[in-house]
C-alpha positions in Angstrom: -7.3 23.0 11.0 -10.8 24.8 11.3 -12.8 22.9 14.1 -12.3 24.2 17.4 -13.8 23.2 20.2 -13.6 26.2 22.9 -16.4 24.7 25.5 -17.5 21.7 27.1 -21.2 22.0 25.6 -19.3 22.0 21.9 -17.3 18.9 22.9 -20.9 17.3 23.6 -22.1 17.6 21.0 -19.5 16.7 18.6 -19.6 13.3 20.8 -23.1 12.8 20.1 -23.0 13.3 16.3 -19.6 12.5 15.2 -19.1 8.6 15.1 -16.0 9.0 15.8 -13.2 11.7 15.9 -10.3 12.9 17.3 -9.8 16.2 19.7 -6.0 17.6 19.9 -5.2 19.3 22.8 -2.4 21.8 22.8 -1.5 25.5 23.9 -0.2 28.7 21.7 3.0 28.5 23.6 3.4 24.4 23.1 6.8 24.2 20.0 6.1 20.5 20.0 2.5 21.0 19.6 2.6 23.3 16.3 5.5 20.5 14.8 3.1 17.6 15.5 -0.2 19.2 14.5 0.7 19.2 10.5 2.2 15.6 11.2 -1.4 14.1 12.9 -3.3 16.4 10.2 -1.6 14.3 7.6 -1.8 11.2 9.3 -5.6 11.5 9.8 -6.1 12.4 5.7 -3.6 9.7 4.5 -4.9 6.8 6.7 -8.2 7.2 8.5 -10.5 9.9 6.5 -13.6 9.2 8.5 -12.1 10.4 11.8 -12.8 14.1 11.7 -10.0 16.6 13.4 -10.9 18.5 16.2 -9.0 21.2 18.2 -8.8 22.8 21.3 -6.4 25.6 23.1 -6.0 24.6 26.9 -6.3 28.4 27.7 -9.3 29.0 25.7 -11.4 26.0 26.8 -9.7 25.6 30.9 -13.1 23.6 32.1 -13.2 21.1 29.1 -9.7 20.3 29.4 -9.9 19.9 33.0 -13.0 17.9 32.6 -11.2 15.5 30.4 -7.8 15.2 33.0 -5.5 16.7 30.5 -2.5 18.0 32.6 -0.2 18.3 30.0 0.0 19.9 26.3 -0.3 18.2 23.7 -2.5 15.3 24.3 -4.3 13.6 21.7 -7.7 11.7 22.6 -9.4 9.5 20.4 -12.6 8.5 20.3 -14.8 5.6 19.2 -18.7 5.6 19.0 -19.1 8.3 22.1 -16.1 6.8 24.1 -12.3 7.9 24.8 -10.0 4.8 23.8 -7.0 6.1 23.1 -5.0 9.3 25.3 -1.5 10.3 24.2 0.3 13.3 25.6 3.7 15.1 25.0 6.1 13.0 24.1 4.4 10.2 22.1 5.1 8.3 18.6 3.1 8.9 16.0 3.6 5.3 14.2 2.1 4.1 17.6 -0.6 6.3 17.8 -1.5 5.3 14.1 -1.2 1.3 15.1 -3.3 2.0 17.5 -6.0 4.3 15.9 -6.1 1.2 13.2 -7.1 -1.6 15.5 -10.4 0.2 16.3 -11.0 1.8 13.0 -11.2 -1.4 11.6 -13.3 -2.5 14.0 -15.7 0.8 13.3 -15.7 1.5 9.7 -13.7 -1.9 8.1 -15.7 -4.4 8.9 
């Protein structure tokens, strides 16, 4: 995975331009976060190839990730036409996140 987002300005303006897109949250240190990244990155191509993949390190980017009330690595957030719907950190299914990513890509790009 290539895009980073390392400030709150970045973050911005991916809002603004991207219709929508999701931003995963994790930390160097974070094991579960390096074994779920691949998982979501494949998730994301197989299923819903309009949602672009964005990244960020919670110690390179410590005022964005505070801005967005992410306490805990990794957090995925989901967003929809400028606005967070979906937030799911640490210990989270994937086969719910992907339920629930579907209900409002359909909505968005299906219909």
């Amino acid at each position: 995975m290539q895009n980073t987002i390392n400030s709150i300005a970045e973050f911005e303006t991916i809002k603004e331009k991207e219709t929508a897109f999701v931003l995963y949250i994790t930390d160097n240190t974070c094991n579960v976060g390096e074994n779920v990244e691949p998982k979501l990155e494949k998730l994301l191509a197989e299923n819903f190839p309009k949602l672009k993949l964005y990244k960020t390190y919670s110690s390179d980017a410590p005022e964005l990730v505070g801005q967005l009330s992410v306490f805990t690595v990794p957090t995925v957030l989901v967003y929809f036409e400028c606005k967070q719907y979906i937030q799911k950190s640490r210990a989270f299914s994937l086969g719910e996140l992907e339920q629930e990513i579907d209900r409002y890509y359909q909505m968005i790009f299906e219909e």
